[in-house]
N, C-alpha and C positions, 0 to 999 in steps of 0.2 A: 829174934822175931821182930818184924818190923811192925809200926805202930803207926796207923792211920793218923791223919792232920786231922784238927776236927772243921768243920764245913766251916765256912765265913762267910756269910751272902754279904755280895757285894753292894757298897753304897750308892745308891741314886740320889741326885739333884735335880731340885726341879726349879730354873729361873725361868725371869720372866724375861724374855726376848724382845728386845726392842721393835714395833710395828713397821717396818715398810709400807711406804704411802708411795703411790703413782705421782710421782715431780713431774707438774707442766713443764714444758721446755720452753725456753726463753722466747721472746716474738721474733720472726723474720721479716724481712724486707721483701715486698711482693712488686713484681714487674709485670704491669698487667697492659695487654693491646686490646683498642679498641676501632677494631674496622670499621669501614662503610659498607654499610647493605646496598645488595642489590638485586635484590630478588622478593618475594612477597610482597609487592607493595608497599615494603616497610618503612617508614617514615621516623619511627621509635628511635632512641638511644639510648644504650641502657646507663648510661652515669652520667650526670648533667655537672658542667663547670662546675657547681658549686661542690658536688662531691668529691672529683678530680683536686678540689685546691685543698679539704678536709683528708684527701688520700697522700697527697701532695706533704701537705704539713705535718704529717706523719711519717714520714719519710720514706715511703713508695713513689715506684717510680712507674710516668707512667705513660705509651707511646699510642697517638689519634693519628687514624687515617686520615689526610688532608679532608675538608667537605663531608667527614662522618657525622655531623652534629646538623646539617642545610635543612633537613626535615623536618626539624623541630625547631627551627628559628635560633639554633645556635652555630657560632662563625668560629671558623679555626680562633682569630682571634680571643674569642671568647674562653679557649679552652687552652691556647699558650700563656693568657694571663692567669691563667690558674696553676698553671707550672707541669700544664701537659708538655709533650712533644710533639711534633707535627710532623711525620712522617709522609713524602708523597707516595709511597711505594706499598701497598698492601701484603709486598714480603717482609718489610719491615716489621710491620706490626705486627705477623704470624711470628715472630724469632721469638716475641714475650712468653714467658710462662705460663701466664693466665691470659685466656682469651675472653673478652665479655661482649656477647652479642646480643642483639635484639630481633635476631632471625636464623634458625637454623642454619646449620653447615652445611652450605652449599654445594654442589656439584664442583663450581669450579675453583673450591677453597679446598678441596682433598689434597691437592699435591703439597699446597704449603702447610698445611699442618705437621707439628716439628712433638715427635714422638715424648710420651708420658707429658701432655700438656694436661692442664683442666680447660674446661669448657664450662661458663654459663651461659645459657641460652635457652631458646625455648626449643620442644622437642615437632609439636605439629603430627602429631603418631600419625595422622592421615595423609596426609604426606612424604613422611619417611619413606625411604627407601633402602633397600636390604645394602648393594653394594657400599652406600655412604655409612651405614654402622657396622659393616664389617671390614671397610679401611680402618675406621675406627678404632675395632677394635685390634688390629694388624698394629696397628700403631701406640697399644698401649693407653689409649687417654683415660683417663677419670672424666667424666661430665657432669654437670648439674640442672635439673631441667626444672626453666620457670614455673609450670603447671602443676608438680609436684613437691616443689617446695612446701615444708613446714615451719612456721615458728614455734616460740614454745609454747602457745595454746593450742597446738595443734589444728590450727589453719590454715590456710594456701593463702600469704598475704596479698601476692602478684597478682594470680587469680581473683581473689574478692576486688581490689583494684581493680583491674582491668575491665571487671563484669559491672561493677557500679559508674565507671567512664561507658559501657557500653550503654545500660538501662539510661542511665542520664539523656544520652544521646540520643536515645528514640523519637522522645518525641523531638527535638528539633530538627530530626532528619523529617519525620511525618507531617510536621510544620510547612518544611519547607516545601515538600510534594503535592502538599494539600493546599497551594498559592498558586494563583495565575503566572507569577512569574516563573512557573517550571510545567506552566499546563495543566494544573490541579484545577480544582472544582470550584477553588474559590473561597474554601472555609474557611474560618481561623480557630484554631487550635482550642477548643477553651470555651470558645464564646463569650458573650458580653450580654450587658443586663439584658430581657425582654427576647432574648434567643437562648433558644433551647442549648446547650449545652454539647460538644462533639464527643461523639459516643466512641469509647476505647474498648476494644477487647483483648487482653493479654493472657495467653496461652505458658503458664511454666510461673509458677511462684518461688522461685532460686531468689538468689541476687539481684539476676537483671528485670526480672519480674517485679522486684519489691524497689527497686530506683524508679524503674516507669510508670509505674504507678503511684510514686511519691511526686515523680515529674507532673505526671499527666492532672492528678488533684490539684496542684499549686498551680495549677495551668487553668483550672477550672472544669475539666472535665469528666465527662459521667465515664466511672471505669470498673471496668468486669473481668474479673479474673478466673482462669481455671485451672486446675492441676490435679494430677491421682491423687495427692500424697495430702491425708486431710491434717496431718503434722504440718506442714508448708503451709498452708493456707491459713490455720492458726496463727503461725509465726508472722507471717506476713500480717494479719490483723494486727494482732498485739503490737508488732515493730514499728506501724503507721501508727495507729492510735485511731483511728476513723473507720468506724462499719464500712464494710461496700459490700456489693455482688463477689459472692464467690460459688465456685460450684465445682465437682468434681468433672472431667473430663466424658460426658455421656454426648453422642454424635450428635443428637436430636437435638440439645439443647443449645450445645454448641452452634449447628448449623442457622439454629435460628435466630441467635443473636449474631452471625455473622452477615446475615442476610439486611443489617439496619446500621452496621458499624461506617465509622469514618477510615478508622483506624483498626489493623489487628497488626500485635505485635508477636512475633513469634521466639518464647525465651525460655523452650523446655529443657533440661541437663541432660546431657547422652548418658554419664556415667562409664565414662571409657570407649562405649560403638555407638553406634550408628542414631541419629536421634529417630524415635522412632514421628511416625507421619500419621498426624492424628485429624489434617485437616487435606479433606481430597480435591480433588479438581471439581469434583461438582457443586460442592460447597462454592466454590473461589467464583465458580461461572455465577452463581447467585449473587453474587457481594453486589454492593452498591455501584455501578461506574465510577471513575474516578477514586474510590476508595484507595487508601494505602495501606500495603502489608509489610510490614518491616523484619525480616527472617534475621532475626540475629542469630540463632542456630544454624544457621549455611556452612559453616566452618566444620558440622560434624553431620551436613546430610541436609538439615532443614527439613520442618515442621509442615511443610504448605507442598502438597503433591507438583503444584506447580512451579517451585521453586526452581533456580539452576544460578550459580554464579554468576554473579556481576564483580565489576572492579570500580577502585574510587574514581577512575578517569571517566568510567560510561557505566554508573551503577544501578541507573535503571531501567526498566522493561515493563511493556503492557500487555497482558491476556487479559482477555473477556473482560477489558478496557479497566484494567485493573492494575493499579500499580505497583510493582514489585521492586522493594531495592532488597539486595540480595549482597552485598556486598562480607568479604570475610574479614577478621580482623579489622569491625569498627573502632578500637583504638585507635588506630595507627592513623586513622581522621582527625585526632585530635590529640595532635603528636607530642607537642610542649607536655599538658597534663599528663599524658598517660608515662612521659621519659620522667617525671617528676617525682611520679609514685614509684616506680622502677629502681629509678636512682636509690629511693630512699629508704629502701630495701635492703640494696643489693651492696650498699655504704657500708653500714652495718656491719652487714655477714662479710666484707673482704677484711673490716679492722676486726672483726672476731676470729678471724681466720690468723692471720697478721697475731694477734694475742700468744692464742693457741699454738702457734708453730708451723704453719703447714695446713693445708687438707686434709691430710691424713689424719691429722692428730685433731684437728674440728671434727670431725665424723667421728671420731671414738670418743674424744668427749660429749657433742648433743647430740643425742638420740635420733631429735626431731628433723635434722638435714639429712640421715639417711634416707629417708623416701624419695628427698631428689635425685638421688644420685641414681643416673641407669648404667652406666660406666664406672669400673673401678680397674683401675691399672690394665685396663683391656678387657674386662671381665661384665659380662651382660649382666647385671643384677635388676632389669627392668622385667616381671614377666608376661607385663603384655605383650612386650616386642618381642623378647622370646618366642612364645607364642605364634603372633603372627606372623614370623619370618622362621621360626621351625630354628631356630640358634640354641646353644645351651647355655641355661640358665644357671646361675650361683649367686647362692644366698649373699647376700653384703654383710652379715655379720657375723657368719662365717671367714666370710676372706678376712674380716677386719680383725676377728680373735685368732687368726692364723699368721698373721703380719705382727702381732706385739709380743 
């Protein structure tokens, strides 16, 4: 008779398993081209000599369109002693890796774009056009777009920059309008003892709202601000440090202080569309003669019904003997500063990238450059351009957890 084994449960161990950590991978050498603009008015550059010799000394390499730097008061020269290249041929500089612009992808730069490139540059959403980001994306790029960038506080550095060069500017543009030597009425900015004081009115308490107003005070003049957002308006109080007029966005009160102004400056946020238009034609027909309006919203519609582009060669125009500069992309007036702040940016984020290994692997490491990015390996990850152009959209961190 056979005799059952008696059961034996089997032994289990339980170790402890050494942790697997995500290993950075070593830094690479980045070959980065930077073209000459020719399109938008753009005067900008985005990395200035001194970044090129800090790129340079780092061991990136890295190829300038002859004359891409002449906008900004910078000479090839200046950029081969940095240990740039100087390439005469605009095909040259597309062969690099990384392309770093100061003006969107041009119509006539489609063909030399040389597939899975990245792109820094700015995007212009109003602007855009469906055929130019659908070569694009035919072509594989990754892109990064100034307006959208983050750092790690979660700020758009480029943008606050750009917007504090704008506010700054205001008034010396309204300055100059408001002088005989361009047909103005003859005021000066500010006043002086025993005169009354040039009255400002600024529409939009953002950024460029809370510079012009910092201008327009140190300048001497009496200034009034408006906006919906009674959070803004606080901020702007508190930021200056000095009471002034503030008041929310009501037609009445508005028209009436426009109706006395030297100055209105127009500086509301679109928020993505269209700004909207809080200040109408019949307002503008009351203003003072000779008055000056300064729309730095034109770039997404402008504030003033009577608005319409200008450019920096012929940026101003008169209704109802009213003066309107309209011009977009005031940076780009003040080219040196505004390639300076650019630069000092975009230095940074390419030795961080350079660190990290690659783009791809900067994206999966900080969070915060995701948002720039509207391109990923051909892949629309922006959805407002989805959106407006009817394209299909995908998530970026998705693609990104699907790539590791």
């Amino acid at each position: 008779m056979a005799t059952s084994k008696p059961f034996v449960s089997p032994s289990f161990k339980y170790e402890t398993l050494e942790e697997t950590l995500d290993v950075k991978p070593k830094g690479v050498e980045l070959f980065i081209g930077i073209p000459k603009e020719t399109s938008f008015q753009e005067n900008r550059i985005a990395l200035t000599p001194e970044a090129v010799s800090v790129l340079v000394a780092n061991g990136h390499r890295v190829v300038m369109e002859s004359k891409a730097g002449e906008g900004a008061s910078y000479s090839d020269r200046d950029y081969s002693e940095a240990g740039a290249k100087i390439a005469k041929s605009k095909k040259e500089v597309f062969e690099c890796d990384i392309l770093v612009k100061s003006a969107p992808v041009g119509e006539d730069e489609l063909n030399l774009l040389k597939p899975h490139q990245f792109i820094i540059s700015p995007i212009h959403l109003a602007a855009m056009k469906q055929h130019i980001l659908a070569e694009m994306m035919n072509k594989k790029i990754t892109a990064l777009s100034f307006e959208n960038l983050k750092d790690d506080s979660g700020h758009n550095p480029i943008v606050r920059s750009m917007s504090e060069i704008a506010g700054s500017a205001v008034m010396l543009i309204a300055g100059q309008y408001l002088s005989n030597a361009n047909n103005g009425k003859g005021v000066l900015v500010g006043g002086i003892s025993g005169i009354p004081p040039t009255k400002v009115i600024i529409i939009g308490a953002g950024i460029v709202g809370e510079q012009a107003a910092r201008t327009a005070l140190a300048m001497g003049a009496s200034v009034k601000v408006f906006d919906n957002s009674i959070y803004r308006l606080k901020r702007l109080q508190n930021n200056i440090g000095v009471r002034l007029y503030t008041s929310v966005i009501e037609p009445g009160i508005l028209a009436k202080q426009l109706k006395t102004c030297d100055v209105a400056v127009g500086a509301l946020s679109s928020y993505g569309g269209r700004t909207p238009l809080v200040v109408t034609e019949e307002m503008v027909s009351r203003m003072r003669p000779g008055s000056v309006i300064v729309d730095v919203c034109i770039d997404h519609g402008g504030c003033f019904e009577t608005s319409s582009i200008t450019s920096h060669k012929d940026p101003v125009f008169r209704k109802y003997d009213v003066i309107h500069y309209c011009v977009p992309n005031i940076p780009s007036g003040f080219a040196r500063t505004a390639s300076q702040s650019i630069s000092n940016v975009l230095m940074t984020l390419l030795l961080e990238m350079a660190d990290e290994g690659g783009v791809e692997n900067l994206v999966w490491y900080k969070i915060n450059i995701r948002s720039g990015i509207y391109l990923f390996r051909g892949a629309l990850t922006n959805f407002q351009l989805s959106e407006r152009f009817d394209l299909k959209f995908t998530d970026l961190n998705l693609l990104i957890a699907s790539s590791r």
